[in-house]
Residue, then its C-alpha position, 0 to 999 in steps of 0.5 A: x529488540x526486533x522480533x524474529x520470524x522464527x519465534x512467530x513461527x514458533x508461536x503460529x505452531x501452536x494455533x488453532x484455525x486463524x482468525x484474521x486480524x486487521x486495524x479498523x481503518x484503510x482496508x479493513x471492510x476488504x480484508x474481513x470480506x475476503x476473511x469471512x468469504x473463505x471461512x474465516x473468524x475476524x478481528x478487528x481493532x478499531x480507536x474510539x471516535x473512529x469505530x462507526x463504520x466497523x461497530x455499527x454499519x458493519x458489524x456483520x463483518x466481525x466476530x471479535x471489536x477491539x475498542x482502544x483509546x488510541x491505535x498503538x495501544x494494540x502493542x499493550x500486553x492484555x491486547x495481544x494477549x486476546x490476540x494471540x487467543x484468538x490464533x490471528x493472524x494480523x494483516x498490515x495496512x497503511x493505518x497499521x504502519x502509521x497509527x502504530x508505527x514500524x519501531x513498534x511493529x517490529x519489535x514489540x508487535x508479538x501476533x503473527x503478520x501475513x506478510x513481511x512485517x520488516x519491509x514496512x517501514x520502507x514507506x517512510x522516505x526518510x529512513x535509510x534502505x527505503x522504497x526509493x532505495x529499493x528502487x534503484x538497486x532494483x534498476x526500476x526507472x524512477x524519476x529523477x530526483x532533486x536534493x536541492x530546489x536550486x537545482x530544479x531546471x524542468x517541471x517537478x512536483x513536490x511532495x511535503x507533509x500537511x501541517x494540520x494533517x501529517x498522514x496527508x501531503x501536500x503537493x505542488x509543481x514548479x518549473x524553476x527554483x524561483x517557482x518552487x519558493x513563491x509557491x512554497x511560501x504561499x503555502x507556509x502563510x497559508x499554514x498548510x506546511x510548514x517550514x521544517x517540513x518542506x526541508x524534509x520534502x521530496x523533490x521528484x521530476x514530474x511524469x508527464x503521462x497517465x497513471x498507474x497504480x499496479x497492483x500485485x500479489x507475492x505469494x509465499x508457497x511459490x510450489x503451490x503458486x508463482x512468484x507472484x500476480x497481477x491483479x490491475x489498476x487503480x489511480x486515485x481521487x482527490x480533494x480538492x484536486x479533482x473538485x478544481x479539475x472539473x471546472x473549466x480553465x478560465x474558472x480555475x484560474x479565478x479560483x484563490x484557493x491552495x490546492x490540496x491533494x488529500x486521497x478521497x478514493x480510487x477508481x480502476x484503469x485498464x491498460x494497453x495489453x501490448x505495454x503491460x509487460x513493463x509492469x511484470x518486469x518492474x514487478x520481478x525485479x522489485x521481488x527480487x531486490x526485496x527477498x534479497x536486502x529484507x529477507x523472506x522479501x514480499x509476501x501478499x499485496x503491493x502495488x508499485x505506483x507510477x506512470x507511463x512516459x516516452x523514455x527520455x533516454x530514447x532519441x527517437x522519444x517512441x519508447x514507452x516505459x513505466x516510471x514507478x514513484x511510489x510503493x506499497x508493501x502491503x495490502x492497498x486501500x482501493x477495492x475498486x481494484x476487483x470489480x474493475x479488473x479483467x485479471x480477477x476472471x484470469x485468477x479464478x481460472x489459474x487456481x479453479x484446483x485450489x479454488x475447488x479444495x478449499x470449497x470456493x468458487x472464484x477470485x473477486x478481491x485483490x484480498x481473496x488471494x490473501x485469505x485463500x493462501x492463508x487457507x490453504x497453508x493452514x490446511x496443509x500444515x505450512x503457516x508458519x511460511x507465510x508470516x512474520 
């Protein structure tokens, strides 16, 4: 049975001061950084075998270590139990909707989530009322879609699990159906998909221009703050991707290795200031369609991934639009994002006043805006509107 927001409110009443929870993998450094800059107790559940980073090299960061055997054993009950003891509040990352899984989340997951813990499962694609769903009822341009590779008739790029590694996809571009199979079946031989997998994989028209990860924040107490912010850009690193593209073509083409696109890292990009209204327009948009098909919609970071390209749908091929692709509804895993972004200087103005109450002196981290909002609701007694 799913878990109702009003029994988590309930729960969040009865808390002390939060302690700021997240899974030991994806953002987990950034989440318990802005945590501790903001006067927060931390937590974190890490797996066996994956726990170095938080348990040795970064102990300093937290208070309380989780060990488990496995990530899902977060939902047992002696583990949510310490949870709860420790009145946190648990934010939601990639590792946390994948390792733990979105049925267990909404139904079992019995701790206080920042965010909107009912919007996570729309990042698997394969589910109904998905992101690209939300996409389109938003009236977001996307690009075009393909339900049948027979049907491909322009450059495409093909998204479809690792077989090895299922939380990594594969990808690779075609022009024509007879492209996408000769390629396709390279990579079953070369056992890097598989043939069930490529059934189930997405089959996009490929965005031909530069790339933007744009990242936001929704915020929960929209009488204390707007609806939402801007925080910047980030595009990724991957391997071997971007191992092949640093060498020179005729390199490239002696080269007789599959190429994977398995993210490494990010770094930050700026944007023409002119252009970035499309991003804050495809923003509201999908705020709005959210709070209105997974009710209370978006609360806390998101990032709409995509790329700006001359609008097809203009005959005179001038128009820019941004394309959106992908979506995350929950806190990124690129903290390049802060020290890169001309927005973190705007922020720290915007909410000096609040910055000032709860004894803080500046916005660094798309984070900040996490642990500062749940500062101030805790202050002012009003928590329980900025969980799940």
């Amino acid at each position: 049975m799913t878990i109702e927001r009003s029994e988590v409110q309930e729960l969040v009443l009865k808390y002390g001061k939060p302690t700021i929870g997240v899974l030991g993998s994806h953002s987990a450094e950034e989440v318990a950084v802005s945590a501790k800059y903001a006067g927060f107790k931390t937590v974190v559940v890490c797996q066996k075998g994956r726990e170095e980073l938080y348990v040795k090299y970064n102990r300093f960061l937290f208070d309380e270590v989780i060990l488990l055997d496995k990530f899902e054993e977060i939902i047992d009950d002696n583990v949510q139990d310490r949870l709860r003891e420790l009145n946190t509040v648990f934010i939601p990352n990639r590792s946390f909707t994948v390792y733990v899984g979105w049925e267990n989340i909404e139904n079992k997951f019995y701790v206080p989530i920042y965010g909107n813990r009912y919007l996570l499962k729309t990042e698997e694609r394969l589910l109904p009322r998905n992101q690209y769903w939300l996409l389109e009822k938003a009236g977001i341009k996307t690009p075009r879609m393909f339900l049948s590779p027979e049907k491909i008739d322009r450059l495409v790029i093909v998204k479809v699990r690792q077989k090895k590694k299922p939380l990594e996809r594969a990808f690779f571009t075609a022009n024509t159906p007879e492209e996408y199979w000769t390629k396709a079946e390279k990579l079953i031989r070369e056992d890097v998909i598989s043939e069930e997998d490529l059934k189930q994989s997405i089959i996009e028209e490929y965005a031909l221009g530069p790339r933007f990860n744009a990242n936001f924040h929704a915020w929960a107490l929209t009488d204390v703050f707007p609806p939402f912010d801007f925080l910047g850009f980030d595009d990724r690193r991957q391997v071997n991707l971007h191992g092949v593209l640093n060498l020179p073509a005729k390199d490239q083409l002696d080269l007789n290795v599959p190429i994977k696109n398995e993210e490494i890292g990010h770094f930050g990009v700026t944007m023409r200031e002119s252009q970035k209204p499309l991003v804050y327009k495809a923003a509201e948009k999908f705020i709005e369609i959210c709070r209105l098909e997974y009710p209370p919609g978006l609360i806390g970071s998101f990032a709409l991934q995509g790329a700006i390209v001359y609008d097809p749908e203009d005959p005179e091929g001038r128009r820019l639009e941004f394309y959106v692709f992908d979506v995350s509804p929950r806190v990124p895993g690129s903290p390049c994002v802060g020290p890169t972004s001309p927005e973190m200087r705007r922020l720290s103005i915007c909410y000096s006043e609040v910055l000032r109450e709860l004894g803080l002196d500046r916005i660094e981290s798309v984070l900040d805006l996490t642990t500062i909002e749940i500062s101030y609701a805790y202050k002012h007694g009003r928590l329980r509107e900025a969980v799940t």
